[in-house]
C-alpha positions as CSV (number, residue, x, y, z in Angstrom):
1,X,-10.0,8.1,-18.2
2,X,-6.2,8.3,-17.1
3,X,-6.6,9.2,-13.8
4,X,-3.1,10.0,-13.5
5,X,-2.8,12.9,-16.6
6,X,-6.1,14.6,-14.6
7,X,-4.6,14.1,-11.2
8,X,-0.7,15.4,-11.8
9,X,-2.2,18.7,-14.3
10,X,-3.7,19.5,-11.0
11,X,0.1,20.7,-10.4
12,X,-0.2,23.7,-12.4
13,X,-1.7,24.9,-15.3
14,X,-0.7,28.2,-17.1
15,X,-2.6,30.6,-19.2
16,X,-1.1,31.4,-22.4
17,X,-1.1,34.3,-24.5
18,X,-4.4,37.0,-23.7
19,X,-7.2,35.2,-24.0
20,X,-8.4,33.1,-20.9
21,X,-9.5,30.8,-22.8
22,X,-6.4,29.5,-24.2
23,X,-4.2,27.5,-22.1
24,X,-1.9,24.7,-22.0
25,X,-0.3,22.9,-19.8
26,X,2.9,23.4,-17.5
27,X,5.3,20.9,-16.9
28,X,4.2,18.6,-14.0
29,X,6.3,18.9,-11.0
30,X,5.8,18.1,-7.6
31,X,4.6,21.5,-5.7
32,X,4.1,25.2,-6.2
33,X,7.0,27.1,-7.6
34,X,9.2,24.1,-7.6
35,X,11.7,23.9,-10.2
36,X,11.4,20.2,-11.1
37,X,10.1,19.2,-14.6
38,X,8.4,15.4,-15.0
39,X,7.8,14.5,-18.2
40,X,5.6,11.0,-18.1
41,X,7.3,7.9,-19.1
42,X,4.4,5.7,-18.4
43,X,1.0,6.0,-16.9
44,X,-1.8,3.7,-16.1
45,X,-5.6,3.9,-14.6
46,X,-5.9,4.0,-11.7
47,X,-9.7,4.2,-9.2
48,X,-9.8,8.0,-6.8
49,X,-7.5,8.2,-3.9
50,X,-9.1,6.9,-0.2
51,X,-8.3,7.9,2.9
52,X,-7.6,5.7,5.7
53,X,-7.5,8.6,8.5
54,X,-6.3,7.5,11.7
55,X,-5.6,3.9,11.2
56,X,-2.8,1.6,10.5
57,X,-4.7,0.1,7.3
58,X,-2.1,1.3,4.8
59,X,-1.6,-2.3,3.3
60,X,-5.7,-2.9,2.9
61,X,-6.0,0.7,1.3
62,X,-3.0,0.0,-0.7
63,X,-3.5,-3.3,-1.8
64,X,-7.4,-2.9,-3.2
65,X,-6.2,0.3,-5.2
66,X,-3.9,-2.2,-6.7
67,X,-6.6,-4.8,-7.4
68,X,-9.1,-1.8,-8.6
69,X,-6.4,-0.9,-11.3
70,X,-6.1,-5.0,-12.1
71,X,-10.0,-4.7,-12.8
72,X,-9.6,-2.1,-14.8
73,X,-6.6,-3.7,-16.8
74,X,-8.7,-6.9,-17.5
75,X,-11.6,-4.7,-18.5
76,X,-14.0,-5.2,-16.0
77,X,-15.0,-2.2,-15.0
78,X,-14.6,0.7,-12.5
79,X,-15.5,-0.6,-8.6
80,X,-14.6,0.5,-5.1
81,X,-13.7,-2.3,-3.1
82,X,-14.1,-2.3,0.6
83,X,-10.7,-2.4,2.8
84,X,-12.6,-2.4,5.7
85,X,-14.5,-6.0,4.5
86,X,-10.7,-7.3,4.1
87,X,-10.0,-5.2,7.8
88,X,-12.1,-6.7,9.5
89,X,-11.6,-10.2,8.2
90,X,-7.9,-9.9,9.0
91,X,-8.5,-9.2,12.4
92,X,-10.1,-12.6,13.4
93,X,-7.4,-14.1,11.4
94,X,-4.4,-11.6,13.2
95,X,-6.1,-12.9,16.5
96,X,-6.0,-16.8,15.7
97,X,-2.7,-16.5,14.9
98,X,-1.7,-14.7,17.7
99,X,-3.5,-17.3,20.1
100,X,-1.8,-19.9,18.3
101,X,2.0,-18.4,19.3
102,X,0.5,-18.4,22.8
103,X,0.5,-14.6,22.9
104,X,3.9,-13.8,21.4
105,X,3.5,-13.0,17.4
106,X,2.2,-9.3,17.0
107,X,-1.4,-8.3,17.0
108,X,-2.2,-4.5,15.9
109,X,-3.6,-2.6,12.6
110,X,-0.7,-3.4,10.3
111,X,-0.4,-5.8,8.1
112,X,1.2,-6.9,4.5
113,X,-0.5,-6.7,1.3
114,X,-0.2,-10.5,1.1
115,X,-3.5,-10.7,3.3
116,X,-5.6,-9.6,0.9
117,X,-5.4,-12.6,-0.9
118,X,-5.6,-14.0,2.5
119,X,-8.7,-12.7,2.7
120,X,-9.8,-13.0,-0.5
121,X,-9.3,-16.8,-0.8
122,X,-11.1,-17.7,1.9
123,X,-14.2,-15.3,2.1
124,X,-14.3,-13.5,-1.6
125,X,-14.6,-9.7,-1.5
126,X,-17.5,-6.9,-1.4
127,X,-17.8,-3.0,-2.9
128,X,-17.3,-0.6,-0.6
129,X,-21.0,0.7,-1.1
130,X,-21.6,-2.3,0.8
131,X,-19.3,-2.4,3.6
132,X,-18.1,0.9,4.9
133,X,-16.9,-0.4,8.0
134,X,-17.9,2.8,10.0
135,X,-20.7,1.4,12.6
136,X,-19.3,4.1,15.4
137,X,-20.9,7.2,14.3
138,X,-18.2,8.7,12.5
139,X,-17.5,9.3,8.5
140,X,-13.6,9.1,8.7
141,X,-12.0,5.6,9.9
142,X,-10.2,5.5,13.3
143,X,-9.5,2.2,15.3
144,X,-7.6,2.9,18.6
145,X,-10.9,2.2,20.5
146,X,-11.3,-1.2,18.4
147,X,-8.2,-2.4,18.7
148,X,-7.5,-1.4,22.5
149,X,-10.5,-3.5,23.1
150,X,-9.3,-6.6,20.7
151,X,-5.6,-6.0,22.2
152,X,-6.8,-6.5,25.9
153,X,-8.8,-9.3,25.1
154,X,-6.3,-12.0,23.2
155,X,-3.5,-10.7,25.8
156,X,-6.1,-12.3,28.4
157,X,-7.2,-15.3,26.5
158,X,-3.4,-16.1,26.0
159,X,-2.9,-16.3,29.0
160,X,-5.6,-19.4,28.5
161,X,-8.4,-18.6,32.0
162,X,-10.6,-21.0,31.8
163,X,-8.8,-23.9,33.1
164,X,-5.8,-23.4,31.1
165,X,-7.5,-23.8,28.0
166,X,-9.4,-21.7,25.6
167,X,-13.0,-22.3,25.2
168,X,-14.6,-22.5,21.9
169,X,-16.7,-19.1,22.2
170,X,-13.2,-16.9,22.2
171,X,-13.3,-16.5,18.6
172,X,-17.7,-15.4,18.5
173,X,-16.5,-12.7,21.3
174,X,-13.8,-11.1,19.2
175,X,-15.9,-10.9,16.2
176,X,-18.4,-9.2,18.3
177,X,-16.4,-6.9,18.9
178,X,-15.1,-5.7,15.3
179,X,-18.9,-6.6,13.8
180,X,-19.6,-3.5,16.7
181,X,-17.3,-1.1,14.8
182,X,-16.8,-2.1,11.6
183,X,-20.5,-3.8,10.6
184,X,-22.0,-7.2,11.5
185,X,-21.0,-10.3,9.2
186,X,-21.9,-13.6,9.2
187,X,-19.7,-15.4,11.9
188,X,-19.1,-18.7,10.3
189,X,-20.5,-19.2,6.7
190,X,-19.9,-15.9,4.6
191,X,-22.1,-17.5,1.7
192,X,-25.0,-16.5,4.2
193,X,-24.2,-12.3,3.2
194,X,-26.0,-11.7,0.4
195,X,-26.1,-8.0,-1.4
196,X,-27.2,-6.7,-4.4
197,X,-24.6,-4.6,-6.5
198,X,-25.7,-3.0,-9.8
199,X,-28.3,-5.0,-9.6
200,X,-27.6,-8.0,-9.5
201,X,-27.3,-10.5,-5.9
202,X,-23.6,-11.6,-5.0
203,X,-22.0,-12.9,-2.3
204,X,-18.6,-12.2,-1.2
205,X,-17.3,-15.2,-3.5
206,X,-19.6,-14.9,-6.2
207,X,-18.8,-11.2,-6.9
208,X,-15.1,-12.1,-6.6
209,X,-16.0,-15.1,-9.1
210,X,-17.7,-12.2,-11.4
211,X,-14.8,-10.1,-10.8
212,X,-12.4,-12.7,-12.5
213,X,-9.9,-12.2,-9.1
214,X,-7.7,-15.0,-9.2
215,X,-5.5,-14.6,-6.4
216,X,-3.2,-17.5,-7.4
217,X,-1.9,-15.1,-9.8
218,X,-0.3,-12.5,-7.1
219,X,2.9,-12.9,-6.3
220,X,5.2,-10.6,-3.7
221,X,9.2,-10.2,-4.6
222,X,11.8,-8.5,-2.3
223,X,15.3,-8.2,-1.9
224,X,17.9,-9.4,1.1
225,X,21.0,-10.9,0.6
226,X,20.1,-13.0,4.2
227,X,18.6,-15.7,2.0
228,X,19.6,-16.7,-1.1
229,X,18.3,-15.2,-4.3
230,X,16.1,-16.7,-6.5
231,X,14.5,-18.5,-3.5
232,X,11.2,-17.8,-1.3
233,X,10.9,-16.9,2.2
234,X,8.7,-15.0,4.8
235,X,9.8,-11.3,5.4
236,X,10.9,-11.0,8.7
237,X,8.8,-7.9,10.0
238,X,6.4,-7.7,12.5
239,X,2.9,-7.4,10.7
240,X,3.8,-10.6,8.4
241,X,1.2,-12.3,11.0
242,X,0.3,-15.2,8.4
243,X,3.5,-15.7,7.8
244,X,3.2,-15.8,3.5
245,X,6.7,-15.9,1.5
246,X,8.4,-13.5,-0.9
247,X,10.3,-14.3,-4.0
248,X,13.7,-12.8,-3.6
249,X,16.0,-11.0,-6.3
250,X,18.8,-9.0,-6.5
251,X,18.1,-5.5,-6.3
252,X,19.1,-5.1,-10.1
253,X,16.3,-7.1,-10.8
254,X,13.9,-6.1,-8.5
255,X,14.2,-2.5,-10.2
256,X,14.1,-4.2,-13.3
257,X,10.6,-5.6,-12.9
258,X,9.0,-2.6,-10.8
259,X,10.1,-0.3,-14.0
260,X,9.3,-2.5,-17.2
261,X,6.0,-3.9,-14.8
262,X,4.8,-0.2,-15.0
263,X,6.1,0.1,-18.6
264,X,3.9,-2.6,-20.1
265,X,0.7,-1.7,-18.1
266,X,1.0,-3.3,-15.0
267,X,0.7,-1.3,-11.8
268,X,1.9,-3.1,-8.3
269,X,1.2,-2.6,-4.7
270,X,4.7,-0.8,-2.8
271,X,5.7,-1.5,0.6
272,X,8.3,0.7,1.5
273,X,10.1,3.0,4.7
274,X,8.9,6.2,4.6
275,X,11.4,7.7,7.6
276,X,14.0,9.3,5.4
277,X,14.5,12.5,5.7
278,X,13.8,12.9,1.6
279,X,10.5,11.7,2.0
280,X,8.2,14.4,2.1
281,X,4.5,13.9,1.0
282,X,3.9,17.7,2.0
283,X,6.5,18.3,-0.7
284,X,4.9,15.4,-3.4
285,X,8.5,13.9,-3.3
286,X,10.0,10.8,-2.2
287,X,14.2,11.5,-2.7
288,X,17.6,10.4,-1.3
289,X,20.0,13.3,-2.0
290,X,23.7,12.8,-1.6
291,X,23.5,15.1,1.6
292,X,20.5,14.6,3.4
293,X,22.2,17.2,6.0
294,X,20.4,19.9,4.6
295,X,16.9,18.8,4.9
296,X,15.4,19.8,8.1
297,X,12.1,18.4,10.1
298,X,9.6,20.4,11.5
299,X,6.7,19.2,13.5
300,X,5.5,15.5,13.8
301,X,2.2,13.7,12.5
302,X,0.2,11.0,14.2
303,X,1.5,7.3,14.9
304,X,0.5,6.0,11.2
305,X,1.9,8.6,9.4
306,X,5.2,7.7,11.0
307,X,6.4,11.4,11.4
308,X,6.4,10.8,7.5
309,X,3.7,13.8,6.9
310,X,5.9,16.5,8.7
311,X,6.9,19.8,7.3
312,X,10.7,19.6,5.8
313,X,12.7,22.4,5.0
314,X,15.3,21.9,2.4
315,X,16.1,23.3,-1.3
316,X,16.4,19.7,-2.4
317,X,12.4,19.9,-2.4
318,X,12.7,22.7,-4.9
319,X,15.4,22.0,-7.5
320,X,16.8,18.7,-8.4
321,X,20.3,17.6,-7.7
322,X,22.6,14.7,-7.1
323,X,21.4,11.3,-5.6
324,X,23.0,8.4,-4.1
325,X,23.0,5.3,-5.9
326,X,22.6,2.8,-3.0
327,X,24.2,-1.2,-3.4
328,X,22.9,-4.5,-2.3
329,X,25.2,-4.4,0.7
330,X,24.3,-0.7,1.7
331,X,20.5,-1.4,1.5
332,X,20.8,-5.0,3.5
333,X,22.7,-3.2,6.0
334,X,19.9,-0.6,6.8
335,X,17.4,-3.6,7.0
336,X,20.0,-5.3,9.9
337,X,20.0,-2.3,11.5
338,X,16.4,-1.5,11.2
339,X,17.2,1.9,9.5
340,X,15.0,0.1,6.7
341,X,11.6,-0.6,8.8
342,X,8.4,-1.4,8.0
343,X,6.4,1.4,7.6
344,X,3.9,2.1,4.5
345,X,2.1,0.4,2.2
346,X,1.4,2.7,-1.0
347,X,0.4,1.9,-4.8
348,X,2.6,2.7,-7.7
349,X,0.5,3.5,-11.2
350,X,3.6,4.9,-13.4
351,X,7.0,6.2,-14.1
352,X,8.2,10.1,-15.0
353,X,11.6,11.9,-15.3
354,X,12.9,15.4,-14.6
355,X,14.6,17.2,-16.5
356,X,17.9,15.9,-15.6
357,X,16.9,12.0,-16.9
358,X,16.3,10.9,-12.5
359,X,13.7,8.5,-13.4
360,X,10.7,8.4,-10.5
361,X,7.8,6.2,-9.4
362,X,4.1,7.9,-9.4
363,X,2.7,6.9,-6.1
364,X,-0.8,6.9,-5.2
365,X,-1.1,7.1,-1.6
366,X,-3.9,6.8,1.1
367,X,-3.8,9.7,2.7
368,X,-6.2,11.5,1.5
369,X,-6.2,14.4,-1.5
370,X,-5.8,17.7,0.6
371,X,-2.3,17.6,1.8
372,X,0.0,18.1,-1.4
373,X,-0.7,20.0,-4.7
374,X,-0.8,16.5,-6.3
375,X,-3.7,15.3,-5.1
376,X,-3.2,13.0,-3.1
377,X,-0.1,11.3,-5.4
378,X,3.6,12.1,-5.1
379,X,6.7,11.0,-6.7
380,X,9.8,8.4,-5.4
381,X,13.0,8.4,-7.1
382,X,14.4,4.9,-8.2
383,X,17.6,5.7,-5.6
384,X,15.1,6.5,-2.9
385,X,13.3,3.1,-4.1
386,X,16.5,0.8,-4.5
387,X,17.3,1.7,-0.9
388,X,13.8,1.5,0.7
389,X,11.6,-1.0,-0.8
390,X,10.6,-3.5,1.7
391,X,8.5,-5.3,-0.9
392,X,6.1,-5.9,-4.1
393,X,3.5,-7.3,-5.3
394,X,2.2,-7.5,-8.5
395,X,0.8,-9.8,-11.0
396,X,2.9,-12.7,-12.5
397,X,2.4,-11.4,-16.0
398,X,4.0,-7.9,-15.2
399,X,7.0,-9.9,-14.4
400,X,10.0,-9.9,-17.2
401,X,10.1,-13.4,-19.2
402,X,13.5,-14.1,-18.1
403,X,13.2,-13.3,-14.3
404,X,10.1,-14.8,-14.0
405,X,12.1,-18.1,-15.5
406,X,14.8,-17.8,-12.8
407,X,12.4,-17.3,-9.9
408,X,9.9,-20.9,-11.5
409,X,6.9,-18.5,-12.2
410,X,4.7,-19.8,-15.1
């Protein structure tokens, strides 16, 4: 089923002639009585948009849509993998590596889609039917108590007790304290969780085994004139806790592969700064108009949603008009001046244009399905993209022969 098709008609539908049984369908566009037009370019499958509520689990909710649209690439199959399995995993990793910069690397709910693999490659992965990660009474996901808890902790253990040295039981007591929340796991040997799925027993690395992941294959690519291109290094942001690389290209390029990626059926996990004014998931439109002047902000949304949920007020929502076109120096510049932060991980499953050739991403988010008339999904221009990509990542394969030859990928 294409997923995207059912999810954008949700946009409008018109009936036709006087019958009410004959319809057909409207032009997609982004929200009620908007005059944009899409017309799809390319589209690909992709599993029902999640919610991650109050949390700052973008990157896990992102990343394992991503991976449940590789599964259903390679054929395997429709599953629901759990974020909160990778979550909590994560977390004991996040506070390891926090102990080991004696307290000075960052330790929260973000992270970068990079540690699912992380995750993956050490302890394999579960369905979601298996690991909801909602042990504290509640049906929607929400961490501050968790993490408050796990903050307070490694900021004492840092500062090392117990005879100015950590003790070997630091790392059983922090489990402890996710396993409370989230669900109890083995705390050494994962091979000792055993579940039956479809019926059939796994564990974590036998079902990724089944599964056919192969996180080898994953690869993240960015774009920063502060190193050179062509070479790898680790993105300097805050929630790049392990500390994993990014291939780096010019922005040319980088546009390049997330367009003829999506083109040849290969979706890929987006990290991006959703701050602008012209982003708008209320309005199903991520946009960078030439003057961002006349868009105005109303209200404010929680912590994770980074004020990115709240009500604007601009024509620019309604009828399409001039962008900028952003360069390489423009775009490092935001990033020096942390104008270009950090913020969102989403999932990109296809490409559409309006009606004036503005070429957009379709982005499947993780904020649930009842705050836009798309569902859940919303649309990023390739300005607003050139300028506030942070990151990528995709599958080796979705990369363009000859870039993938510049940057060594075989």
């Amino acid at each position: 089923m294409n997923r995207t098709i059912k999810t954008l008609g949700l946009c409008g539908l018109i009936l036709a002639g006087s019958s009410a049984f004959a319809q057909e369908e409207a032009p997609l566009t982004n929200k009620k009585g908007s005059d944009y037009k899409f017309e799809i370019v390319a589209d690909n499958d992709a599993t029902e948009v999640q919610n991650q509520n109050r949390t700052g689990t973008c990157w896990s909710f992102s990343a394992l849509s991503y991976f449940e649209s590789e599964l259903l690439r390679m054929g395997k199959g429709k599953h629901n993998l759990s974020e909160m399995f990778i979550v909590r995993n994560a977390y004991i990793g996040k506070a390891e590596n926090y102990l080991r910069m004696y307290g000075t690397f960052n330790f929260g709910q973000g992270g970068a889609f990079h540690d699912i693999p992380w995750v993956i490659e050490r302890y394999g992965i579960v369905p979601e039917e298996v690991y909801k990660g909602l042990d504290y009474g509640s049906d929607a996901h929400n961490h501050e108590e968790m993490e408050g808890m796990m903050k307070a902790m490694v900021e004492v253990l840092a500062k090392k007790p117990q005879g100015g040295k950590l003790t070997q039981n630091w790392k059983k007591a922090i489990a402890g304290v996710v396993d409370a929340y989230l669900g109890d796991l083995p705390d050494e040997n994962m091979e000792d969780f055993k579940f039956t799925y479809k019926e059939k027993e796994y564990t974590p690395k036998s079902f990724q085994n089944e599964l056919g992941l192969d996180m080898s294959n994953y690869v993240s690519l960015t774009s920063y004139t502060h190193h050179p291109f062509y070479s790898q290094f680790a993105l300097e942001v805050q929630d790049n806790w392990a500390m994993r690389t990014c291939y780096n290209l010019p922005i040319d390029e980088l546009m390049k592969v997330m367009e003829e990626s999506v083109k040849t059926g290969y979706t890929f996990a987006w990290g991006a700064d959703v701050s602008e004014k012209g982003f708008s998931f209320r309005d199903g439109l991520a946009i960078l108009p030439e003057d961002e002047g006349t868009i105005q902000k109303k209200g404010k949304d929680d912590k994770y949603f980074n004020s990115a949920g709240a009500e604007k007020i601009s024509n620019a929502f309604m009828t399409p008009g001039p962008e900028k076109i952003v360069t390489q120096e423009e775009r490092q510049d935001a990033f020096d001046a942390q104008e270009t932060t950090d913020d969102h991980g989403m999932h990109i499953t296809g490409v559409i244009k309006d009606q004036n050739g503005t070429k957009y991403f379709i982005v499947k988010n993780s904020w649930g399905t009842k705050h836009n008339d798309c569902d859940g999904y919303f649309y990023a221009s390739f300005p607003y993209a050139r300028y506030k990509t942070m990151n990528i990542m995709l599958h080796k394969d979705g990369i363009p022969k000859d870039i993938k030859k510049k940057l060594g990928i075989k």
